[in-house]
Short mmCIF file of the C-alpha atoms (twelve columns), coordinates in Angstrom:
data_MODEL
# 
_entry.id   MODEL 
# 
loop_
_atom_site.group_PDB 
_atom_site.id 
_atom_site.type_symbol 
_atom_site.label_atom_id 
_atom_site.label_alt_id 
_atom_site.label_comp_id 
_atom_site.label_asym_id 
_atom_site.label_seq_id 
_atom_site.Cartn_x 
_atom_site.Cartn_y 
_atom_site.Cartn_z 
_atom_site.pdbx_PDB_model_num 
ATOM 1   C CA . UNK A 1   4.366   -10.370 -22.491 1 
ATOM 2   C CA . UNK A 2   2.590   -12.727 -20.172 1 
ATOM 3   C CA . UNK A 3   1.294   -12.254 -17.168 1 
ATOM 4   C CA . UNK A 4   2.232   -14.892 -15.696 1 
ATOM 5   C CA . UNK A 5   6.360   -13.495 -15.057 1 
ATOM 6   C CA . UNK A 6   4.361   -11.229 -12.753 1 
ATOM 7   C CA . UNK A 7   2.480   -14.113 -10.769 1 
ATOM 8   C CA . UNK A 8   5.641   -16.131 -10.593 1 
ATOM 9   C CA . UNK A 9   7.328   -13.206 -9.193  1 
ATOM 10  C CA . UNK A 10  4.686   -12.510 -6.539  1 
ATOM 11  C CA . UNK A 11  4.865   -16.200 -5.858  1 
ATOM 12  C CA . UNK A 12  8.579   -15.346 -4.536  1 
ATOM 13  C CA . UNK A 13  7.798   -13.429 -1.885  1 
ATOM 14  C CA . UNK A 14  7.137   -14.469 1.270   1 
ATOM 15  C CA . UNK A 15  3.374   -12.891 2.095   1 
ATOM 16  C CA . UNK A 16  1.915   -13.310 5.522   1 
ATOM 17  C CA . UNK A 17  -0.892  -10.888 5.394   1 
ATOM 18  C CA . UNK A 18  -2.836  -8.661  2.527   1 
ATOM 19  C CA . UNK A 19  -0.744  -5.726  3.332   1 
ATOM 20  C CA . UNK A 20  2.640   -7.775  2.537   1 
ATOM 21  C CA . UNK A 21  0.595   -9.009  -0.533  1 
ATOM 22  C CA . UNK A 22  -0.026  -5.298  -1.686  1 
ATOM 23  C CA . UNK A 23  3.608   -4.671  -0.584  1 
ATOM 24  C CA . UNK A 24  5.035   -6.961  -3.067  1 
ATOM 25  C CA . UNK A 25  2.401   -5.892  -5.780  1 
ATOM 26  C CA . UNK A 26  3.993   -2.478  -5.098  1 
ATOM 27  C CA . UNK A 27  7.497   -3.149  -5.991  1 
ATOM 28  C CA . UNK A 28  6.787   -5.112  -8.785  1 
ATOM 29  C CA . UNK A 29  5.311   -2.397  -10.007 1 
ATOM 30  C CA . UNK A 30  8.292   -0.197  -8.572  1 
ATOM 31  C CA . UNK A 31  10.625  -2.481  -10.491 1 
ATOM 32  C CA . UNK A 32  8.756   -2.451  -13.955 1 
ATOM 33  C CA . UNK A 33  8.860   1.671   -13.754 1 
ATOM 34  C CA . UNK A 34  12.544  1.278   -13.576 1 
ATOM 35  C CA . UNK A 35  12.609  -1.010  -16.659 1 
ATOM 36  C CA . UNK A 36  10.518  1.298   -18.651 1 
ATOM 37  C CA . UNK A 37  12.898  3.984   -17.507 1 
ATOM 38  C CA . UNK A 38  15.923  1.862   -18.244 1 
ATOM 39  C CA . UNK A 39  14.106  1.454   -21.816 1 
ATOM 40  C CA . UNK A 40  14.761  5.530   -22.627 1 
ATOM 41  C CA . UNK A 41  17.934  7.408   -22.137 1 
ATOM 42  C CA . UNK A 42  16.854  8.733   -18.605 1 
ATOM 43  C CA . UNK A 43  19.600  6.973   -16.529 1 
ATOM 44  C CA . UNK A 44  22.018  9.061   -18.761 1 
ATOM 45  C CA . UNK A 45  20.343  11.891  -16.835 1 
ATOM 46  C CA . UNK A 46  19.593  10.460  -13.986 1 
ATOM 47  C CA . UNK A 47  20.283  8.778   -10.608 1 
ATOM 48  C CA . UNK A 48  18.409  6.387   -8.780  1 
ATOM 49  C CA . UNK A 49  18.390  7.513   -5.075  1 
ATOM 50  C CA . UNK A 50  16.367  6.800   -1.645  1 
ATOM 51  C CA . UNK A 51  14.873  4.256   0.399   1 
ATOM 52  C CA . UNK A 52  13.449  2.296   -2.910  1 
ATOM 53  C CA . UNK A 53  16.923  2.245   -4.161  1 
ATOM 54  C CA . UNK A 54  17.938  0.612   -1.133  1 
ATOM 55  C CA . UNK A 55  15.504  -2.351  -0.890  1 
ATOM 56  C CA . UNK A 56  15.535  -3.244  -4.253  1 
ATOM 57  C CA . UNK A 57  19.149  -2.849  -5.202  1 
ATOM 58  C CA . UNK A 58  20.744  -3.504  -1.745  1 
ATOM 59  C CA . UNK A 59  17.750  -5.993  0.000   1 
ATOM 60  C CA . UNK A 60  16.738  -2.930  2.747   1 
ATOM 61  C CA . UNK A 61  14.728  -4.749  4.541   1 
ATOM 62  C CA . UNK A 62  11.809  -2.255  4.837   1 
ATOM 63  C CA . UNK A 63  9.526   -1.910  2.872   1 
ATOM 64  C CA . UNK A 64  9.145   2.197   0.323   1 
ATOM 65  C CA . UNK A 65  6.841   3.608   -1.112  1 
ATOM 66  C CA . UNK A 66  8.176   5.821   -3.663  1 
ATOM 67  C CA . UNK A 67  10.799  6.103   -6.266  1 
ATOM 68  C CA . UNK A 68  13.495  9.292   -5.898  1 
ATOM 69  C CA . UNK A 69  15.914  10.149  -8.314  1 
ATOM 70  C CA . UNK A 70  18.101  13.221  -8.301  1 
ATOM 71  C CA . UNK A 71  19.774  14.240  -11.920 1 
ATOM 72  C CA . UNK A 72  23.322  14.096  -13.074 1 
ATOM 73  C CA . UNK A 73  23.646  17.634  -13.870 1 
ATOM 74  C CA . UNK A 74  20.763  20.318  -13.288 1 
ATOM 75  C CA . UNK A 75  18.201  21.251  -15.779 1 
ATOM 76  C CA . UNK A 76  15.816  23.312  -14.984 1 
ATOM 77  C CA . UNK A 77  13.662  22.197  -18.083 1 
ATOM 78  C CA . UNK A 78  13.360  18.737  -17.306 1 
ATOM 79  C CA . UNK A 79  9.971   17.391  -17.999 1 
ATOM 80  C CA . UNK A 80  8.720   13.981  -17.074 1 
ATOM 81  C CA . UNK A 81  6.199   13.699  -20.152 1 
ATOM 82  C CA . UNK A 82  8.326   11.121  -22.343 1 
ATOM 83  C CA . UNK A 83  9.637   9.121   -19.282 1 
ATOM 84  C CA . UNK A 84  5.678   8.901   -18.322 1 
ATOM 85  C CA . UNK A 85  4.862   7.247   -21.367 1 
ATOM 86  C CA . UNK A 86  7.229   4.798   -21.819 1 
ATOM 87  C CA . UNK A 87  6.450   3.710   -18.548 1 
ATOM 88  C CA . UNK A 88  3.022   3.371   -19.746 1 
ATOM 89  C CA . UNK A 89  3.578   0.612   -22.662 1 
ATOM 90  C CA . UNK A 90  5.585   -0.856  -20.449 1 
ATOM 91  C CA . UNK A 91  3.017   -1.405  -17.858 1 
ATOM 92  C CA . UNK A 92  0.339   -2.044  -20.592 1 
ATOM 93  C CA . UNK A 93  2.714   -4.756  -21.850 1 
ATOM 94  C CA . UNK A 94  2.199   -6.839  -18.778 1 
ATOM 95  C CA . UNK A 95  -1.940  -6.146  -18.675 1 
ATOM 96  C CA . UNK A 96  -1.776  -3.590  -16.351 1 
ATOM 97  C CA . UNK A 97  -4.248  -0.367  -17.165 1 
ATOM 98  C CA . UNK A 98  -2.385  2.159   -14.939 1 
ATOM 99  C CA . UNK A 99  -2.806  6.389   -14.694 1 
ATOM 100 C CA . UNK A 100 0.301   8.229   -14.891 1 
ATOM 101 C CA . UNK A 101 0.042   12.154  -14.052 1 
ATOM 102 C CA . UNK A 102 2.758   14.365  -13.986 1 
ATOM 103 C CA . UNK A 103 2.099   16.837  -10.920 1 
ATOM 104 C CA . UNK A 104 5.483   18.884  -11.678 1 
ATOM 105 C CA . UNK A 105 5.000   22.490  -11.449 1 
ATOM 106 C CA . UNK A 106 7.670   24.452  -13.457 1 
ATOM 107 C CA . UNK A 107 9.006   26.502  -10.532 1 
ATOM 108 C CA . UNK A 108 9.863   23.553  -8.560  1 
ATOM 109 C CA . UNK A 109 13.147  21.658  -7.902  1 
ATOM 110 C CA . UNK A 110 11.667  18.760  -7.249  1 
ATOM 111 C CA . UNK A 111 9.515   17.412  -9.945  1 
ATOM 112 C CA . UNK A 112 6.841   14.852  -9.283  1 
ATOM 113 C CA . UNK A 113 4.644   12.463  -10.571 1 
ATOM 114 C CA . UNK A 114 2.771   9.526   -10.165 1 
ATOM 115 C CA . UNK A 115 1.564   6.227   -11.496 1 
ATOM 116 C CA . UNK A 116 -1.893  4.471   -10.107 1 
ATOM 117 C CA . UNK A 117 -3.005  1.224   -10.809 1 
ATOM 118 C CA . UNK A 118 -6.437  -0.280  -9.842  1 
ATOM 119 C CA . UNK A 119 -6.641  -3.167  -11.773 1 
ATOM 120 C CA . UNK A 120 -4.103  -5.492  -10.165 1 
ATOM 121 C CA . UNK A 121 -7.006  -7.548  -8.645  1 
ATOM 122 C CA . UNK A 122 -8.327  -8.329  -11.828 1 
ATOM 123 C CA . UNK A 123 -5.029  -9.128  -13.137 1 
ATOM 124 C CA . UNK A 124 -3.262  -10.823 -10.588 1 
ATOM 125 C CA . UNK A 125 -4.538  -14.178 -8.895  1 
ATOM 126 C CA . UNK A 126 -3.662  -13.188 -5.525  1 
ATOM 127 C CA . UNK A 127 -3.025  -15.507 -2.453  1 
ATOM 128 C CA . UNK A 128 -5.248  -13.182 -0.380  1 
ATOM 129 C CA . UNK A 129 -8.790  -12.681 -1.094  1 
ATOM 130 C CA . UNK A 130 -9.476  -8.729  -1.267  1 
ATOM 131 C CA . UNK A 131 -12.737 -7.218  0.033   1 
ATOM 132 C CA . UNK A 132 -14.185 -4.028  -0.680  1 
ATOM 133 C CA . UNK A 133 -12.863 -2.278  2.414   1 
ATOM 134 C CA . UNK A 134 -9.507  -3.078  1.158   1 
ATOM 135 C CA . UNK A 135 -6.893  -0.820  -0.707  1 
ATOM 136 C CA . UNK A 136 -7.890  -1.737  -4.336  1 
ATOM 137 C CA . UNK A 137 -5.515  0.757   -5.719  1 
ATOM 138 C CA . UNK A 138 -1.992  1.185   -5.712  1 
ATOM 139 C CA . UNK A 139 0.026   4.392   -6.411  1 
ATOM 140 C CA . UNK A 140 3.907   4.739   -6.766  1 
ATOM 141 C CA . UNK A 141 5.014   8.812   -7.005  1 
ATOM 142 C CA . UNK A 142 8.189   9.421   -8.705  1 
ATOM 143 C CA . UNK A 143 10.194  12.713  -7.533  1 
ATOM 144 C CA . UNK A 144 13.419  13.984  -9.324  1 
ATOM 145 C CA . UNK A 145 15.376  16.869  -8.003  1 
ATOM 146 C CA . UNK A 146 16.551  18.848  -10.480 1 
ATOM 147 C CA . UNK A 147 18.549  21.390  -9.005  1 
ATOM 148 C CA . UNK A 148 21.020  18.594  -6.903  1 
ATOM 149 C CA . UNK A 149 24.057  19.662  -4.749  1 
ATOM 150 C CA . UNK A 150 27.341  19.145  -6.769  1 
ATOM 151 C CA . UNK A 151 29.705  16.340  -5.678  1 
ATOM 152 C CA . UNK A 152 27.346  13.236  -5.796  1 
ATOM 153 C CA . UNK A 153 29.213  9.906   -7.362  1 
ATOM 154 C CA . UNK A 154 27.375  7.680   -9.615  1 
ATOM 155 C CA . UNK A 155 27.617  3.656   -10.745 1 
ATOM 156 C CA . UNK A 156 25.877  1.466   -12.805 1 
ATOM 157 C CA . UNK A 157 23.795  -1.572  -11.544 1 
ATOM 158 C CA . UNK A 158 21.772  -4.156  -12.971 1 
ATOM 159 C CA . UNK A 159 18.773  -5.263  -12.504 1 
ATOM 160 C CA . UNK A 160 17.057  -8.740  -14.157 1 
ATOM 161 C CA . UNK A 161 13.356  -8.649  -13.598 1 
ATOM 162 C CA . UNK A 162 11.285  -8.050  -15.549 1 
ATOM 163 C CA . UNK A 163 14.481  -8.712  -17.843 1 
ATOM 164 C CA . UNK A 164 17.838  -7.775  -17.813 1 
ATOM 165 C CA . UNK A 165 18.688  -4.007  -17.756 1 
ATOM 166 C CA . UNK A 166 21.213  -1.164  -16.157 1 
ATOM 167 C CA . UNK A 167 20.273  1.367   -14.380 1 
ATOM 168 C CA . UNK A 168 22.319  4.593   -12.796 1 
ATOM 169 C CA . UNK A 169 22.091  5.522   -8.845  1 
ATOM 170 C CA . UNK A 170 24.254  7.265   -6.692  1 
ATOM 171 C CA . UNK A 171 27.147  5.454   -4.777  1 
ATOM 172 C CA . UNK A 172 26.505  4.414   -0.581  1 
ATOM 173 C CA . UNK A 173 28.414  7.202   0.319   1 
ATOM 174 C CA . UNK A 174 26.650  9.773   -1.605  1 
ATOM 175 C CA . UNK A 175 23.280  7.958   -0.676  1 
ATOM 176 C CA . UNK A 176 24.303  8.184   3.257   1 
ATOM 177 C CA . UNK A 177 25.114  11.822  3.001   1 
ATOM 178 C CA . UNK A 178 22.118  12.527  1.619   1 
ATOM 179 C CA . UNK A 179 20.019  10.464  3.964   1 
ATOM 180 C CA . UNK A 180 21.936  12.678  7.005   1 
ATOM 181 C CA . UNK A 181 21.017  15.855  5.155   1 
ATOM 182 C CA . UNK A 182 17.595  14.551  5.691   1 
ATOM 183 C CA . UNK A 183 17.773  13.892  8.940   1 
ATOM 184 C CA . UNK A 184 19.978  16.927  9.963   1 
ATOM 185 C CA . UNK A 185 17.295  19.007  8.253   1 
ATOM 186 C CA . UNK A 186 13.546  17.923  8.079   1 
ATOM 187 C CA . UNK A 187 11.320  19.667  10.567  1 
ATOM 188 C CA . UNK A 188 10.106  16.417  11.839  1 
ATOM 189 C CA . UNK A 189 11.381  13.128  12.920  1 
ATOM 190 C CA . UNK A 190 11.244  10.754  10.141  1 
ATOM 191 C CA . UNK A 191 11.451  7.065   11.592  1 
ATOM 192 C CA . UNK A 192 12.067  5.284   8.185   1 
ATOM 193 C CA . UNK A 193 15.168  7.928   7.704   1 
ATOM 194 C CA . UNK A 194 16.229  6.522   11.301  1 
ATOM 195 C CA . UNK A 195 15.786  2.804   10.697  1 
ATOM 196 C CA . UNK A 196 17.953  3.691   7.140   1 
ATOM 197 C CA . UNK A 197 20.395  5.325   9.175   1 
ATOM 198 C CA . UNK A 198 21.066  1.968   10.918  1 
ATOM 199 C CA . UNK A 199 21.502  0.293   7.876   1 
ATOM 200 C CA . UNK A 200 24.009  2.466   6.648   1 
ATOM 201 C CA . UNK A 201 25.947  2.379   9.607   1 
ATOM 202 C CA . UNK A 202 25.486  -1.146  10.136  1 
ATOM 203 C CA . UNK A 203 27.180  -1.983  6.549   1 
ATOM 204 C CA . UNK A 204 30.277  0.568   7.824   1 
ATOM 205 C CA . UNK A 205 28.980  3.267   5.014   1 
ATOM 206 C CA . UNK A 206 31.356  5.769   4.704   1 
ATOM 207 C CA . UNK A 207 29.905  9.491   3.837   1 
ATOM 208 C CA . UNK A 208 30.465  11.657  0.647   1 
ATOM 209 C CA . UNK A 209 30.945  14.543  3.013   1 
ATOM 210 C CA . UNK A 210 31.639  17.183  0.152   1 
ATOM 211 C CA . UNK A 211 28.138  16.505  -1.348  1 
ATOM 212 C CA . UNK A 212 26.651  16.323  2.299   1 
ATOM 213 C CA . UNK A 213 28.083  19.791  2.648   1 
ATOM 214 C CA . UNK A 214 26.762  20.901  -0.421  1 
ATOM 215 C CA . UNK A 215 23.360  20.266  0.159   1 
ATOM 216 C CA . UNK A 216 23.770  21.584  3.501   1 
ATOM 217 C CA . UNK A 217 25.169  24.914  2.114   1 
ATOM 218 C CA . UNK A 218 21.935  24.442  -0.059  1 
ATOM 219 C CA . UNK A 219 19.408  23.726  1.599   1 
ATOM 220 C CA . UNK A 220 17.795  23.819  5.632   1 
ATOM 221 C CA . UNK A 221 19.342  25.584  8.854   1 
ATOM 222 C CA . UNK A 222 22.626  25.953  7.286   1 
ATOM 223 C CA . UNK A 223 21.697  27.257  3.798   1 
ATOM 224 C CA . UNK A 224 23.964  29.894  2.856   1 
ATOM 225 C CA . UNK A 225 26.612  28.657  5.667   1 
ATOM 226 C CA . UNK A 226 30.605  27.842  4.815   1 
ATOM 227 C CA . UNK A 227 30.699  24.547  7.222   1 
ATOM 228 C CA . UNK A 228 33.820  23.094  8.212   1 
ATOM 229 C CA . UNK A 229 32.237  20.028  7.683   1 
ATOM 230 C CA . UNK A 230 33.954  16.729  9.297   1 
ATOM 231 C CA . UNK A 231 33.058  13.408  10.576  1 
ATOM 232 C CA . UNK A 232 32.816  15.077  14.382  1 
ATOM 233 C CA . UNK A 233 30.581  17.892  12.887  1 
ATOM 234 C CA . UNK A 234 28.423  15.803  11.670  1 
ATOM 235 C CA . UNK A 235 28.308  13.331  15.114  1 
ATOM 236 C CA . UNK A 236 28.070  16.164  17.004  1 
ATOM 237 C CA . UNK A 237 24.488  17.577  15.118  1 
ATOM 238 C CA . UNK A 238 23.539  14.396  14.785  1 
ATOM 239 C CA . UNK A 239 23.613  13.953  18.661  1 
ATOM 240 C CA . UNK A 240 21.666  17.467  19.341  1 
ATOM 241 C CA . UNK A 241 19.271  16.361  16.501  1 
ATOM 242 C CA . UNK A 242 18.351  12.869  18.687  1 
ATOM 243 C CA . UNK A 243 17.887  14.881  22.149  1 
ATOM 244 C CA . UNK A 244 14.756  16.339  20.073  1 
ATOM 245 C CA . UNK A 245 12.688  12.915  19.199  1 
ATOM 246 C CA . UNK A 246 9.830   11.327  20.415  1 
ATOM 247 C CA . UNK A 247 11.004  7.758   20.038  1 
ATOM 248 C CA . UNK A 248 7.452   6.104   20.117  1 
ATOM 249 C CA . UNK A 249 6.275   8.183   17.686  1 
ATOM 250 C CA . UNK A 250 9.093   8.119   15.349  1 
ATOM 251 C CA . UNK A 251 8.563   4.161   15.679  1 
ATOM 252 C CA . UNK A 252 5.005   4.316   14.175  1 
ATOM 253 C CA . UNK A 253 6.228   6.220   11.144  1 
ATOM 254 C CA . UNK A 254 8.174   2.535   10.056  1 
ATOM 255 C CA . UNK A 255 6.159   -0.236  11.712  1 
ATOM 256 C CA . UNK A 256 4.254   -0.966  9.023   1 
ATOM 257 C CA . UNK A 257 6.919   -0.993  6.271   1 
ATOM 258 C CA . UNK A 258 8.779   -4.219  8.250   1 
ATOM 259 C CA . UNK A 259 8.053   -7.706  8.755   1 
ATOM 260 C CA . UNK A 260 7.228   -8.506  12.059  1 
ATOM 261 C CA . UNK A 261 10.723  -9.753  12.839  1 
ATOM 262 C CA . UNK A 262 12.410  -6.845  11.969  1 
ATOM 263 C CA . UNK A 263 9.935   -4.564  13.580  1 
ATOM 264 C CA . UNK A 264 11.296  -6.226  16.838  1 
ATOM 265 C CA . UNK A 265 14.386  -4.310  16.561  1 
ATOM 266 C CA . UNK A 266 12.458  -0.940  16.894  1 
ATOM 267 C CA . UNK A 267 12.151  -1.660  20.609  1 
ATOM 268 C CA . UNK A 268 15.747  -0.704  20.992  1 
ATOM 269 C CA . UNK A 269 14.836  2.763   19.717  1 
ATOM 270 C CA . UNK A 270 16.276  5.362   22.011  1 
ATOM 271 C CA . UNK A 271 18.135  8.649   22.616  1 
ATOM 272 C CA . UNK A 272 20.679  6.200   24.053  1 
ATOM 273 C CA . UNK A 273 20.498  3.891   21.268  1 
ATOM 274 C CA . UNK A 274 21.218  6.153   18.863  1 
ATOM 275 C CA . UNK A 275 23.821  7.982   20.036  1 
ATOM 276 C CA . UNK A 276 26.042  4.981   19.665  1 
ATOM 277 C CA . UNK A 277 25.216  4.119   16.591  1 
ATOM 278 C CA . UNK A 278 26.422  7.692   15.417  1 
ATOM 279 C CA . UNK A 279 29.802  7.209   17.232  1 
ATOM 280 C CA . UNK A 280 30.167  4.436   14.985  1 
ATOM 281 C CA . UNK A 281 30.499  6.785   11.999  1 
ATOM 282 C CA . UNK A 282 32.876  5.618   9.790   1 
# 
């Protein structure tokens, strides 16, 4: 396959700057991984889930890092090895020399790996000339959980770059209640969880709440806890979980993952702020 699909696709996006250069390298590369995975059987398995999912198959206008996925049905034996090297030829089919490591350990729910490439600058012409002090490697990790809360709903989307292919993620709904768990429960403030948040509320996302309270009862401050789990429930943690941030902070977390037009919006960031936008819970 030629390189050059890859250059015409870089071509497409609209980079300002080296770091929205090395942005767009990075989802290419994002979106090739989920062709090679699209190649085996693992969307029969799996779900694509998280903040990747939601630029690339719903244009989130930020900017991730790394691609989550969250299995159909536990297994505590999944292994990453044969998804790893298909991804492999299918990078080495487009010229790219990349590292794949599978950092999994076999006691964990949440398996993880990664893929590293450091010889996009030889491959690529690139519109912005990269010096030695710049990032001259890229690296995408891939995390699965494989012990998921029950109740998630799945569909089937397609995807055609670097050709035509399907892939499996979860629904909005079960992608919003999962993004609350995760802001319900980390034990810090997350501000690309927050900006997300917006977004989902902004497109009127309703929430899965049964999977929502199954990963609740799973996992964080309520593990082990029978919620009666409803729309106010969830506005009313939500609102004690805001009185806790340090807006400016949270802010810096996201900056860099937006254009500078959308990182205008971040000025709005507030205690106030968000509080209405979780009354607009659908």
């Amino acid at each position: 396959m030629s390189i050059t699909l890859i250059e015409n696709r870089l071509q497409q996006y609209p980079v300002l700057s080296k770091q929205d250069e090395l942005n767009a390298i990075k989802e290419i590369a994002q979106e090739i991984a989920l062709a090679g995975l699209s190649r085996s059987d693992f969307f029969k398995h799996a779900g694509f889930q998280g903040g990747t999912c939601l630029r690339i198959i719903y244009g989130l206008s930020r900017f991730s890092e790394d691609l989550d996925f969250i299995l159909l049905k536990p297994d505590k034996n999944f292994i990453w090895k044969p998804y790893l090297s298909l991804m492999l030829s299918e990078f080495q089919a487009y010229g790219f020399q990349i590292e794949v490591q599978d950092r999994s350990k076999a006691d964990d729910n949440i398996k993880k790996a990664f893929i590293k490439d450091d010889s996009f600058g030889q491959v690529l012409k690139l519109n912005h000339k990269r010096n030695a002090s710049d990032i001259q490697k890229i690296q995408i990790k891939l995390e699965i959980d494989t012990h998921p809360p029950m109740a998630s709903q799945f569909e089937v989307k397609y995807l055609d770059f670097p050709y035509p292919f399907s892939l499996t993620l979860q629904d909005l709904p079960s992608l919003f209640a999962g993004k609350c768990h995760a802001l319900l429960c980390r034990t810090y403030a997350k501000g690309r969880d927050w900006y997300d948040f917006v977004w989902y509320v902004s497109q009127k996302t309703e929430i899965n709440y049964l999977f929502l309270k199954n990963a609740l009862y799973q996992s964080g401050p309520w593990k082990g806890k029978n919620i009666s789990l409803t729309k106010e429930w969830v506005i009313d943690a939500l609102s004690e979980k805001v009185k806790t941030i340090n807006w400016e902070q949270t802010k810096q977390d996201v900056a860099r993952f937006l254009k500078p037009r959308e990182a205008e919006t971040l000025q709005l960031w507030s205690t106030e702020f968000f509080n209405q936008m979780i009354n607009k819970l659908v």
